[in-house]
PDB file of N, H, CA, C and O in Angstrom:
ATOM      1  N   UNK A   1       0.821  -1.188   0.000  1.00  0.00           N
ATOM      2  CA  UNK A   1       0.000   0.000   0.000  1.00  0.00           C
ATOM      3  C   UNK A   1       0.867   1.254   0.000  1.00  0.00           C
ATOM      4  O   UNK A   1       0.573   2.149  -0.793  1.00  0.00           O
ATOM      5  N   UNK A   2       1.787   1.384   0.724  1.00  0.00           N
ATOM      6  H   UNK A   2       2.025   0.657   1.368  1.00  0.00           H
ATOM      7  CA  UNK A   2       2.643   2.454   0.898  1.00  0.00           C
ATOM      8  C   UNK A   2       3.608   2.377  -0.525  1.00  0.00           C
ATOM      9  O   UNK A   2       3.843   3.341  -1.254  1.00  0.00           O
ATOM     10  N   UNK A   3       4.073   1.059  -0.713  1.00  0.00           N
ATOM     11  H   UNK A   3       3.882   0.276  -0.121  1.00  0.00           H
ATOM     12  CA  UNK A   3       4.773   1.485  -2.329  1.00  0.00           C
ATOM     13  C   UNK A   3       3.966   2.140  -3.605  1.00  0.00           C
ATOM     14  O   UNK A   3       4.392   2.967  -4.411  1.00  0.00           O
ATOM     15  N   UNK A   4       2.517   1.441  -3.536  1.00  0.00           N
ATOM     16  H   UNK A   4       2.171   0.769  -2.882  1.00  0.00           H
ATOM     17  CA  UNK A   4       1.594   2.078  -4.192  1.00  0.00           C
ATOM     18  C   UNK A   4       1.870   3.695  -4.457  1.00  0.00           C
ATOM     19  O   UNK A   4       2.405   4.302  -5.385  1.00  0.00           O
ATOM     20  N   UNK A   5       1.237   4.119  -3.173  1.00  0.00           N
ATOM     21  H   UNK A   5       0.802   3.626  -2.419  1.00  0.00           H
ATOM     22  CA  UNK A   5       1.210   5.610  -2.788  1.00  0.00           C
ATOM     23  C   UNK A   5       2.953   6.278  -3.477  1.00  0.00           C
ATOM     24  O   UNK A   5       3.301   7.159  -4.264  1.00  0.00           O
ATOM     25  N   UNK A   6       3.301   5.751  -3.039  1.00  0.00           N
ATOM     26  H   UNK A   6       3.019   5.036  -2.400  1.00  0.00           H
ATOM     27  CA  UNK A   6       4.972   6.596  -2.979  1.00  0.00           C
ATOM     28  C   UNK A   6       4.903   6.108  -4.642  1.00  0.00           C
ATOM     29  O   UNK A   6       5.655   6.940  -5.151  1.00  0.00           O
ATOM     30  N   UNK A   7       4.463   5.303  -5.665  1.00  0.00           N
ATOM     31  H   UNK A   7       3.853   4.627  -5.252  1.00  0.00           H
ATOM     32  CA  UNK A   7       4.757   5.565  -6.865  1.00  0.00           C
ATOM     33  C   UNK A   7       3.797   6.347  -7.654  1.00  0.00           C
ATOM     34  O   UNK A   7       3.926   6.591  -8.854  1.00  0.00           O
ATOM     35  N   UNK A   8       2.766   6.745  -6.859  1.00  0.00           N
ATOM     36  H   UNK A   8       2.661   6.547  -5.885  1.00  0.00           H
ATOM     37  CA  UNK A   8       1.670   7.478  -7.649  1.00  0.00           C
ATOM     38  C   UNK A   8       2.572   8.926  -7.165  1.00  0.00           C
ATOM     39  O   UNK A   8       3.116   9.557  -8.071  1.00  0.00           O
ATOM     40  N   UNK A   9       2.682   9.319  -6.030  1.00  0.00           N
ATOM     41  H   UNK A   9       2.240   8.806  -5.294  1.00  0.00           H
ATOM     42  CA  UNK A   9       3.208  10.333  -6.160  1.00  0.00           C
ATOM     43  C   UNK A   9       4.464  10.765  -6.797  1.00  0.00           C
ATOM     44  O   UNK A   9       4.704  11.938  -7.085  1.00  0.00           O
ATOM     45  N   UNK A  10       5.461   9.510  -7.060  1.00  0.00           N
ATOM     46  H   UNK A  10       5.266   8.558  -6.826  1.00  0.00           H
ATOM     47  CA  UNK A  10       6.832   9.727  -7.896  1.00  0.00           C
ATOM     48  C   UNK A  10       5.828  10.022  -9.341  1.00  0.00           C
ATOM     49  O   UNK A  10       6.337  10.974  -9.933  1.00  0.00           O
ATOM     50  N   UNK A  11       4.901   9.646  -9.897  1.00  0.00           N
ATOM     51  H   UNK A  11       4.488   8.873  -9.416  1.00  0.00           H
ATOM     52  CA  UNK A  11       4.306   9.465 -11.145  1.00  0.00           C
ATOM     53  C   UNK A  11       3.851  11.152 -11.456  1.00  0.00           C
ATOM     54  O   UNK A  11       3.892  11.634 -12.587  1.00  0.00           O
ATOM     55  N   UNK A  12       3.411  11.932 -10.207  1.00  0.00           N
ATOM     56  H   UNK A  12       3.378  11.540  -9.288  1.00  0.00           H
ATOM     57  CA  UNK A  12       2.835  13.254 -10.063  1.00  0.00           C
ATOM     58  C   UNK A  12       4.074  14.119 -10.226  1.00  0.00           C
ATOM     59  O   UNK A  12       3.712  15.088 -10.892  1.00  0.00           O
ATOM     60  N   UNK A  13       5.101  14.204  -9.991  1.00  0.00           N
ATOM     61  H   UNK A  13       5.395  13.417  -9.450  1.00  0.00           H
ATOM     62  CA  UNK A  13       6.327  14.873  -9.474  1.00  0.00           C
ATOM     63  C   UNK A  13       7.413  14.976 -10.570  1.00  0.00           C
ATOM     64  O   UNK A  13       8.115  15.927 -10.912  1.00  0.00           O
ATOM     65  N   UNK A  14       7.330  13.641 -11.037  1.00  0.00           N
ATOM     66  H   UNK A  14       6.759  12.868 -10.759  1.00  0.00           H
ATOM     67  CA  UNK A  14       8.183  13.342 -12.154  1.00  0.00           C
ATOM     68  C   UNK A  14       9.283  11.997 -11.470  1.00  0.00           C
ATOM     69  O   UNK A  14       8.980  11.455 -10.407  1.00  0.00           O
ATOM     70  N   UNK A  15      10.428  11.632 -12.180  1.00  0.00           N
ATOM     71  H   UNK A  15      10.674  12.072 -13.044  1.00  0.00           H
ATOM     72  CA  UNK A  15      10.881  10.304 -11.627  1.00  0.00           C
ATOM     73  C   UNK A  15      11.967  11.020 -11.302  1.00  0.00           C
ATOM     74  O   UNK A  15      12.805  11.381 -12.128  1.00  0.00           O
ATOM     75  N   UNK A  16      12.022  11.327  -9.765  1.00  0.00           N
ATOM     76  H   UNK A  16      11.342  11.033  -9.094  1.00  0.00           H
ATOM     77  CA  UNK A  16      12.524  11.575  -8.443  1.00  0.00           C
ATOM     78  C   UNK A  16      13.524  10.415  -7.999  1.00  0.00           C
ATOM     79  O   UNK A  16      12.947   9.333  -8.104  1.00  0.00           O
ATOM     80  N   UNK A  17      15.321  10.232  -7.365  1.00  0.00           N
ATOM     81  H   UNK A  17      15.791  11.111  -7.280  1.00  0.00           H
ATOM     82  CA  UNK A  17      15.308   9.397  -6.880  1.00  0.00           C
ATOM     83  C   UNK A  17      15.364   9.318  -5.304  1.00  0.00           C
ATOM     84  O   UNK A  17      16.208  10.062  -4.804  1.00  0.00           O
ATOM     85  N   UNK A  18      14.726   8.661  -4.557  1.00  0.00           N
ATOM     86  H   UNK A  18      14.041   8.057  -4.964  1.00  0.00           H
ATOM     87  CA  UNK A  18      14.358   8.866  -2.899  1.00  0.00           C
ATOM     88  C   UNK A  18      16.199   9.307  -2.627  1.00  0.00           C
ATOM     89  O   UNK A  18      16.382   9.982  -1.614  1.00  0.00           O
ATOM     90  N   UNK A  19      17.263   9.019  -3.317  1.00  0.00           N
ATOM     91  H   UNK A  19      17.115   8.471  -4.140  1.00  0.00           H
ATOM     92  CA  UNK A  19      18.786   9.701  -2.781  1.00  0.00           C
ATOM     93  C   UNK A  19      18.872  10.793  -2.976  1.00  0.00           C
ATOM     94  O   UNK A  19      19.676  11.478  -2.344  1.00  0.00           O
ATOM     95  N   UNK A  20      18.003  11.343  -3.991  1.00  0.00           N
ATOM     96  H   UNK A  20      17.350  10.786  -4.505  1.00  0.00           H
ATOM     97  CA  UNK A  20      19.131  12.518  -4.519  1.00  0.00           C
ATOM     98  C   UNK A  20      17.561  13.551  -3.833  1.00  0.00           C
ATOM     99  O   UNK A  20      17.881  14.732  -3.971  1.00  0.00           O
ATOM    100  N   UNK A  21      16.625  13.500  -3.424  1.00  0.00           N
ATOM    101  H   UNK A  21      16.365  12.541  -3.312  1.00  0.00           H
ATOM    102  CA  UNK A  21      15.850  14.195  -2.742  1.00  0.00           C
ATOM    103  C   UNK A  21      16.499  15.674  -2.285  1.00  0.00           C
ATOM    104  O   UNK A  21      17.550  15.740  -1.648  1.00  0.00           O
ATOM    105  N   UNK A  22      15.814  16.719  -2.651  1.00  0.00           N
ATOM    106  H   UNK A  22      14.960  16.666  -3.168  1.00  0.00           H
ATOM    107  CA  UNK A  22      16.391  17.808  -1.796  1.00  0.00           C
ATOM    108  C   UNK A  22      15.480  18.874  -0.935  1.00  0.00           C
ATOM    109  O   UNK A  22      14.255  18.951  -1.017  1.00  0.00           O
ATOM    110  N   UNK A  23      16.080  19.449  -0.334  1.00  0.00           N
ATOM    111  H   UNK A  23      17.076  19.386  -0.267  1.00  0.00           H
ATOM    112  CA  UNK A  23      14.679  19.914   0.829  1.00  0.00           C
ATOM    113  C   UNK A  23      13.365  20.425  -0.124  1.00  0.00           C
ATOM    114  O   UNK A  23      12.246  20.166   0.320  1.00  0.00           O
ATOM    115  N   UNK A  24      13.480  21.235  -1.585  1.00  0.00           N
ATOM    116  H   UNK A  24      14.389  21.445  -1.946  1.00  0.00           H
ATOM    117  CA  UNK A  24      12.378  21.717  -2.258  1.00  0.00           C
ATOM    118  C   UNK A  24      11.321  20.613  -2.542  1.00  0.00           C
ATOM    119  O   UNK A  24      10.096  20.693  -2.453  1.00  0.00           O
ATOM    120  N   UNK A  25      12.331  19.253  -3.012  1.00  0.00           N
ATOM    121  H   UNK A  25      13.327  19.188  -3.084  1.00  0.00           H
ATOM    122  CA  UNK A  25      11.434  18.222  -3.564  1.00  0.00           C
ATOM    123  C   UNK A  25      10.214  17.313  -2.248  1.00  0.00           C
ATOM    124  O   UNK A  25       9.181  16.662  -2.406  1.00  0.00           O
ATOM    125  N   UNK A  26      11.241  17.830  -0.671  1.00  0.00           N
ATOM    126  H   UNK A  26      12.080  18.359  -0.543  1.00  0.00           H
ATOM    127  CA  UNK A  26      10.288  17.074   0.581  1.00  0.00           C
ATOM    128  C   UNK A  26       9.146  18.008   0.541  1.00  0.00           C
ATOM    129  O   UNK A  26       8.087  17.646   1.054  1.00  0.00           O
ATOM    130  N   UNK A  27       9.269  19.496  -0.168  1.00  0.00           N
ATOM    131  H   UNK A  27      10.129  19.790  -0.585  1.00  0.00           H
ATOM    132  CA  UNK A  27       8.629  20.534   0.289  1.00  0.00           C
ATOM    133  C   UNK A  27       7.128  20.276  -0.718  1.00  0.00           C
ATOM    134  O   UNK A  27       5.964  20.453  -0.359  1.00  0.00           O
ATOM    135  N   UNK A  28       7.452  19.978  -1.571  1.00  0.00           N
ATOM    136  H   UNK A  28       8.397  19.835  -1.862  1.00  0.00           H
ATOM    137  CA  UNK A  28       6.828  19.254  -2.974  1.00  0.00           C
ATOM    138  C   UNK A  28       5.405  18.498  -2.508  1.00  0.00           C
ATOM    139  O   UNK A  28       4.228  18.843  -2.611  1.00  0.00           O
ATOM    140  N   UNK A  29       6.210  17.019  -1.810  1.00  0.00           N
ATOM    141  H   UNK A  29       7.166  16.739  -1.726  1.00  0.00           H
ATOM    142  CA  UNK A  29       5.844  16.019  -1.328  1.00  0.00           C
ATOM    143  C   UNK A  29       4.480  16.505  -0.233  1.00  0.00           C
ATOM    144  O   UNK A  29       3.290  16.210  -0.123  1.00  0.00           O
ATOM    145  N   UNK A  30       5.503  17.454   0.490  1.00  0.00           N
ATOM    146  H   UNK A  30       6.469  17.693   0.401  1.00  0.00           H
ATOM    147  CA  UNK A  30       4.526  17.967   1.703  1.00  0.00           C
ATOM    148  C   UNK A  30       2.999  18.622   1.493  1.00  0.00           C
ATOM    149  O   UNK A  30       1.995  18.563   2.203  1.00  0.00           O
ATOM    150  N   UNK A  31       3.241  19.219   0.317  1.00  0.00           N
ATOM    151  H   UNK A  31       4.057  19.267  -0.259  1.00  0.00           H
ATOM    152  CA  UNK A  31       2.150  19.962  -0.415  1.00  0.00           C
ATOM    153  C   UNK A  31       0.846  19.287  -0.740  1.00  0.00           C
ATOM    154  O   UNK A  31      -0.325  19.569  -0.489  1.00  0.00           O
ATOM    155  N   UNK A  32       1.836  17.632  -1.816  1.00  0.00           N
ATOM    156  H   UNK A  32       2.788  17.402  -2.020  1.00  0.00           H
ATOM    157  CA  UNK A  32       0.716  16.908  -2.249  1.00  0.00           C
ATOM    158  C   UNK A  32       0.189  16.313  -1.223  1.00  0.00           C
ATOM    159  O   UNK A  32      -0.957  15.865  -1.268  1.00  0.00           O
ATOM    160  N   UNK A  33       0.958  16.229  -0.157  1.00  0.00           N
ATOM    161  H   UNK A  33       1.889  16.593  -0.120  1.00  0.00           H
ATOM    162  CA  UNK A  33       0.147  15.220   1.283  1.00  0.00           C
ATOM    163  C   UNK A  33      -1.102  16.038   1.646  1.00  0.00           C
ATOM    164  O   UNK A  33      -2.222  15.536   1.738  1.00  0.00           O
ATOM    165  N   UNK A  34      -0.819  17.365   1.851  1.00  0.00           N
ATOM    166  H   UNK A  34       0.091  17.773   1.777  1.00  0.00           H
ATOM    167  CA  UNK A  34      -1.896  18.273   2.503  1.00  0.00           C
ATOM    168  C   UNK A  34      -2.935  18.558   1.776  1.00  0.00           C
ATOM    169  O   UNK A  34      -4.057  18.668   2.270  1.00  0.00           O
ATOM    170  N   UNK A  35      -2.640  18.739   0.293  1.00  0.00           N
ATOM    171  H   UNK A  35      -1.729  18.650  -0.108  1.00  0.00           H
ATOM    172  CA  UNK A  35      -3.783  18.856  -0.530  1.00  0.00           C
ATOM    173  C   UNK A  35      -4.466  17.742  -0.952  1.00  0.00           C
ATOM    174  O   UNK A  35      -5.562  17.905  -1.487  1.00  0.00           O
ATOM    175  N   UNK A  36      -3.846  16.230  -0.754  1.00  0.00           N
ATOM    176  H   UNK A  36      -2.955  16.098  -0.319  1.00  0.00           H
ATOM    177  CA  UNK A  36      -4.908  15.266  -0.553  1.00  0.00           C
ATOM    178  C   UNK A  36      -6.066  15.136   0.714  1.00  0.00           C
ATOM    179  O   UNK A  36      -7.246  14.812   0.847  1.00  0.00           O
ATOM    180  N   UNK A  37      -4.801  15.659   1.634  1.00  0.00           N
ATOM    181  H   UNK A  37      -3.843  15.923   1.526  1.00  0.00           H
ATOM    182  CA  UNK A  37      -5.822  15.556   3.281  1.00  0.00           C
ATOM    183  C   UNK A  37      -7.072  16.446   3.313  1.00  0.00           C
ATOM    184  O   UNK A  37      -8.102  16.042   3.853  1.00  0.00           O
ATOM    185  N   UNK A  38      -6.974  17.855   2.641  1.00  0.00           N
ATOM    186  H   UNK A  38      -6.137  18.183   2.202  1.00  0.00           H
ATOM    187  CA  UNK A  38      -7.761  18.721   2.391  1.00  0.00           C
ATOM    188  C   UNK A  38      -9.102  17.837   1.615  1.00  0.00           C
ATOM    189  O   UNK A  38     -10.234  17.747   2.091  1.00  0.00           O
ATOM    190  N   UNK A  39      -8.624  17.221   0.288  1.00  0.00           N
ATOM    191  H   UNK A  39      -7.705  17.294  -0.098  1.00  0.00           H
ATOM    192  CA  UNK A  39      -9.835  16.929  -0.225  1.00  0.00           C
ATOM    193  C   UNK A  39     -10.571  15.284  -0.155  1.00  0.00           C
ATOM    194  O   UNK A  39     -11.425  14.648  -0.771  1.00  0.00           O
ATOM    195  N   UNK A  40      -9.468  15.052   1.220  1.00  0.00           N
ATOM    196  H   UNK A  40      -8.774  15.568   1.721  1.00  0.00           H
ATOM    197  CA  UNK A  40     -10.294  13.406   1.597  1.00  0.00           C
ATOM    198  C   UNK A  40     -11.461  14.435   2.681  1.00  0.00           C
ATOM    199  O   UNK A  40     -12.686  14.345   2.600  1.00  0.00           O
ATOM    200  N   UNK A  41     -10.835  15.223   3.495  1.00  0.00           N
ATOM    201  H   UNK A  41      -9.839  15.297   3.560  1.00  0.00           H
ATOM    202  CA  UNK A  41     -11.942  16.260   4.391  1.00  0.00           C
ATOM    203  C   UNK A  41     -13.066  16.683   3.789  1.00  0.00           C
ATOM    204  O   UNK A  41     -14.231  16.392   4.060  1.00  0.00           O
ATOM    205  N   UNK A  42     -12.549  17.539   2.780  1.00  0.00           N
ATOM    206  H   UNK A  42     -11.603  17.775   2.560  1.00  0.00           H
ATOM    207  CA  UNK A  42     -13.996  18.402   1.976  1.00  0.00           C
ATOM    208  C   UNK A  42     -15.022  17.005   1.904  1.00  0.00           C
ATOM    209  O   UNK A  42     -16.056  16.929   2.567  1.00  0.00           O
ATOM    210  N   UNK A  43     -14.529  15.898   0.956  1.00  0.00           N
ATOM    211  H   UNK A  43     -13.689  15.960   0.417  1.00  0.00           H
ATOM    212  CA  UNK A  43     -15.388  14.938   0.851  1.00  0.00           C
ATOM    213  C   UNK A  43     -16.275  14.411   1.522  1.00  0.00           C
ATOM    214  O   UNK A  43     -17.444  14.126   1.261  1.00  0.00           O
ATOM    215  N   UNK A  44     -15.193  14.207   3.072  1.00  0.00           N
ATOM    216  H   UNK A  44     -14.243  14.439   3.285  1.00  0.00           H
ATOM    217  CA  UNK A  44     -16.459  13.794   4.335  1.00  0.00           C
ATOM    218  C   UNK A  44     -17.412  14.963   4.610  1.00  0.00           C
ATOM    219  O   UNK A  44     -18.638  14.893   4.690  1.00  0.00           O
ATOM    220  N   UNK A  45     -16.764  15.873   4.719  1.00  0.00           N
ATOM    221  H   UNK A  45     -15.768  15.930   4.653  1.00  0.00           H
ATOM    222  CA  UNK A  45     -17.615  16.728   4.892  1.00  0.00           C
ATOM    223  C   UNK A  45     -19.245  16.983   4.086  1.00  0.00           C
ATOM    224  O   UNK A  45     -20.375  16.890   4.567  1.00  0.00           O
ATOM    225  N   UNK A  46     -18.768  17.347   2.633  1.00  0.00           N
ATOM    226  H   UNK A  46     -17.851  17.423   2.243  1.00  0.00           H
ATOM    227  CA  UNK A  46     -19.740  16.955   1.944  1.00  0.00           C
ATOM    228  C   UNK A  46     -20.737  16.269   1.475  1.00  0.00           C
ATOM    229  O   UNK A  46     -21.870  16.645   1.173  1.00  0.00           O
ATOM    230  N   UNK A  47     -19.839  14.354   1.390  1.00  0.00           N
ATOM    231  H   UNK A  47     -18.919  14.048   1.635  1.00  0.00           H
ATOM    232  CA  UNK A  47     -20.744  13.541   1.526  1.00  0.00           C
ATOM    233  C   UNK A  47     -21.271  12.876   3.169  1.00  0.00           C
ATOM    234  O   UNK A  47     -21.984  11.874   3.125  1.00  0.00           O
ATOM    235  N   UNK A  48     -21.015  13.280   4.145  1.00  0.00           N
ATOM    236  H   UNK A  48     -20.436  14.094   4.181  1.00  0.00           H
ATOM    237  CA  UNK A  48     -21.150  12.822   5.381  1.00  0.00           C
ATOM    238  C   UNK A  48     -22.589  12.487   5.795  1.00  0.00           C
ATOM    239  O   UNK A  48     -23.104  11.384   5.981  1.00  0.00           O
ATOM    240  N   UNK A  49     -23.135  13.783   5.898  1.00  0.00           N
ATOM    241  H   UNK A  49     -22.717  14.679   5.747  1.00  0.00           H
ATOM    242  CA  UNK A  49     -24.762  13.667   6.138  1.00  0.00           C
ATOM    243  C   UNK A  49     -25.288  12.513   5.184  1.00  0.00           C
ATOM    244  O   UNK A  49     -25.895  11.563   5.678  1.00  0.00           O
ATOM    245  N   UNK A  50     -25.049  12.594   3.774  1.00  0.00           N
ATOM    246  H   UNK A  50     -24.556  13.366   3.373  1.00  0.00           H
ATOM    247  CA  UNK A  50     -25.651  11.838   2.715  1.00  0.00           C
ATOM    248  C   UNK A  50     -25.795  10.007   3.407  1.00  0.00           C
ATOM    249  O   UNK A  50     -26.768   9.265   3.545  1.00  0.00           O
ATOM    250  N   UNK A  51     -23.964   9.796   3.773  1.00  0.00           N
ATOM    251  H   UNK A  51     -23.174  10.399   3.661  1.00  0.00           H
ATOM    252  CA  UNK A  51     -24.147   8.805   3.942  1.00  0.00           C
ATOM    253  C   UNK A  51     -24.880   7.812   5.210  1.00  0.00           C
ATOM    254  O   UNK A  51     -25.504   6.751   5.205  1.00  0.00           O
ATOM    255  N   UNK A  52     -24.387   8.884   6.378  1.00  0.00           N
ATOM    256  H   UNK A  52     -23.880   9.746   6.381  1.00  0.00           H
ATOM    257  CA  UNK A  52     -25.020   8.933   7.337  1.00  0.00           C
ATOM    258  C   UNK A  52     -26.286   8.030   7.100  1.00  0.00           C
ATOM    259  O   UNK A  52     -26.388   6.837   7.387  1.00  0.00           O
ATOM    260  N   UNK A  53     -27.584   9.145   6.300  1.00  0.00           N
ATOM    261  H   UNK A  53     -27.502  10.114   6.066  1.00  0.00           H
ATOM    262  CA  UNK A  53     -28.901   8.709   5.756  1.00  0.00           C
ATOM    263  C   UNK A  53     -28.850   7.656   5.510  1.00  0.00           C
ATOM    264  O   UNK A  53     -29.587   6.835   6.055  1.00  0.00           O
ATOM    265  N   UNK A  54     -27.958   7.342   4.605  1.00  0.00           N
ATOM    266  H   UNK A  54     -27.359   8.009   4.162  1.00  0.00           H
ATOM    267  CA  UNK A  54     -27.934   6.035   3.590  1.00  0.00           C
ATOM    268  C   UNK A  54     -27.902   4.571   4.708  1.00  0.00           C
ATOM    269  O   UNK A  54     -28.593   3.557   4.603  1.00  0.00           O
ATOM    270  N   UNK A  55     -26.905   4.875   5.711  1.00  0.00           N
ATOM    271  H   UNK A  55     -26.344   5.698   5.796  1.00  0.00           H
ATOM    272  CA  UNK A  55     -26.861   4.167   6.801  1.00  0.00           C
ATOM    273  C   UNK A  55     -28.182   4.257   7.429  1.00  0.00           C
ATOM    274  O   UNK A  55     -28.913   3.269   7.362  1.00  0.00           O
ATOM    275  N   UNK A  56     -28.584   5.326   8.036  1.00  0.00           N
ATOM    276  H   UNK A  56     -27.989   6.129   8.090  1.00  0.00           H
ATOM    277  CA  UNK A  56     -29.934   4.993   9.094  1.00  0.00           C
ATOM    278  C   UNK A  56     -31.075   4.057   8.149  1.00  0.00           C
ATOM    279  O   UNK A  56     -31.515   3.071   8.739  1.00  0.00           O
ATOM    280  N   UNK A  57     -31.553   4.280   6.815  1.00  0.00           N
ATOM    281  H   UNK A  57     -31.195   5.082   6.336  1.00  0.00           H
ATOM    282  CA  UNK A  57     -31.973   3.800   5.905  1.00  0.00           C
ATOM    283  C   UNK A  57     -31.733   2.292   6.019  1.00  0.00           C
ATOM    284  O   UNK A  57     -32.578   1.726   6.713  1.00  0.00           O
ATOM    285  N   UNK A  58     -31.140   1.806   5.696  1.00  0.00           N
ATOM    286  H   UNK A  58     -30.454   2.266   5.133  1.00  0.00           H
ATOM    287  CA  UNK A  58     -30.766   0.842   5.762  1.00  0.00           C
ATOM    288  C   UNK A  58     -30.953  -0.252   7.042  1.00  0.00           C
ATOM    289  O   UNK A  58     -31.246  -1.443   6.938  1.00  0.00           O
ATOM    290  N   UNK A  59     -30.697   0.503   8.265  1.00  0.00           N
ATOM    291  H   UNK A  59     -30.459   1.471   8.350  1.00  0.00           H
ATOM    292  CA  UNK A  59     -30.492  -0.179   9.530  1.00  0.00           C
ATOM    293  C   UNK A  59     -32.298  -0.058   9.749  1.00  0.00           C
ATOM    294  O   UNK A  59     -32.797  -0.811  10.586  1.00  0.00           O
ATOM    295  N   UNK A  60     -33.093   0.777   9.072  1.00  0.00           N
ATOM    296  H   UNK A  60     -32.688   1.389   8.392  1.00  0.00           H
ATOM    297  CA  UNK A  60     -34.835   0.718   9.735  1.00  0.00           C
ATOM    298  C   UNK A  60     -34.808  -0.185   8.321  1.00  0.00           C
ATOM    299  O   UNK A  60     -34.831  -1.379   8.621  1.00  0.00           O
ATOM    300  N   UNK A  61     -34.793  -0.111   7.812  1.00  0.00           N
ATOM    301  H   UNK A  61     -34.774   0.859   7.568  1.00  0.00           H
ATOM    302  CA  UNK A  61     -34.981  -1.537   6.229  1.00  0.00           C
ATOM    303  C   UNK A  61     -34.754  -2.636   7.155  1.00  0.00           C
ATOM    304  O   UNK A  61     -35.751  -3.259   7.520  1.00  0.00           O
ATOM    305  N   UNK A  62     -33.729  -2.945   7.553  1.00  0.00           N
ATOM    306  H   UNK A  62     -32.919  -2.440   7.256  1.00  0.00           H
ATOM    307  CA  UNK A  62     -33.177  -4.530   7.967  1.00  0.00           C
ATOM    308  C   UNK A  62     -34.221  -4.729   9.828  1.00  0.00           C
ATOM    309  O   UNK A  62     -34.545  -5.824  10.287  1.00  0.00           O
ATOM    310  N   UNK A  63     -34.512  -3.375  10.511  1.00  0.00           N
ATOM    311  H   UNK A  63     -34.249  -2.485  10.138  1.00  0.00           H
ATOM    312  CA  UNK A  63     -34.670  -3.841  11.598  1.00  0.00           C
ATOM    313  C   UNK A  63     -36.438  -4.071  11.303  1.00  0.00           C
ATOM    314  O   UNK A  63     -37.210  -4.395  12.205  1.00  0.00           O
ATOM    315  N   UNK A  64     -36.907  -3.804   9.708  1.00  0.00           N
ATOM    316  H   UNK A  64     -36.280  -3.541   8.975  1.00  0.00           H
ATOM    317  CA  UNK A  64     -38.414  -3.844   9.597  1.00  0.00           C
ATOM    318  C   UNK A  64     -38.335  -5.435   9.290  1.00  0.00           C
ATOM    319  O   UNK A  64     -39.137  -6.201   9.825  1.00  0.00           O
ATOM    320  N   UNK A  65     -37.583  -5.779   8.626  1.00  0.00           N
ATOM    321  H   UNK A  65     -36.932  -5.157   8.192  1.00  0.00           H
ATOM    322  CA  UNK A  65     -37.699  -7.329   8.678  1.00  0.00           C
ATOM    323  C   UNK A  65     -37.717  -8.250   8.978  1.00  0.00           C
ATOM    324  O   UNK A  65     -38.290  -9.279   8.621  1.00  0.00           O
ATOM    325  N   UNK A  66     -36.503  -7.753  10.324  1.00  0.00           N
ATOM    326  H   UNK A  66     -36.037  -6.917  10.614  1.00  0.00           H
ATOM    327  CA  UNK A  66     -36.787  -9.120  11.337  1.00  0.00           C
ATOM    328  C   UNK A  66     -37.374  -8.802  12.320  1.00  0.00           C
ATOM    329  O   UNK A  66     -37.667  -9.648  13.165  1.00  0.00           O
TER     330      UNK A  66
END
C-alpha cells in the first residue's frame, strides 16, 4: 500500500530518486500530502450527512424485517 502511494506520487512529481531528494522536492511532497488531506476532508464533509442517511436507511430496512 505504501509502495503504491509513494509511486503514484513519484508518477505526479516526475521520476525523483528517494537519494538525490532535496529539501524543495520534501517541500513538494509535503504539499501533495496536505492537498490530498484537504480533499479526503472536503469529501467527508460533503458527503457525510448523505451517507449517514444512507446508513440509518438501511439499519430501519433490515430492523423492519426481522
Amino acid at each position: 500500500m505504501l509502495n503504491e502511494l509513494m509511486n503514484f506520487v513519484q508518477s505526479l512529481t516526475g521520476r525523483i530518486s528517494l537519494r538525490d531528494e532535496s529539501g524543495q522536492a520534501l517541500v513538494e511532497y509535503g504539499l501533495l500530502v496536505g492537498l490530498i488531506a484537504v480533499a479526503c476532508i472536503a469529501a467527508l464533509v460533503i458527503l457525510g450527512p448523505q451517507i449517514a442517511n444512507l446508513f440509518t436507511q438501511v439499519s430501519n430496512a433490515i430492523a423492519g424485517i426481522a
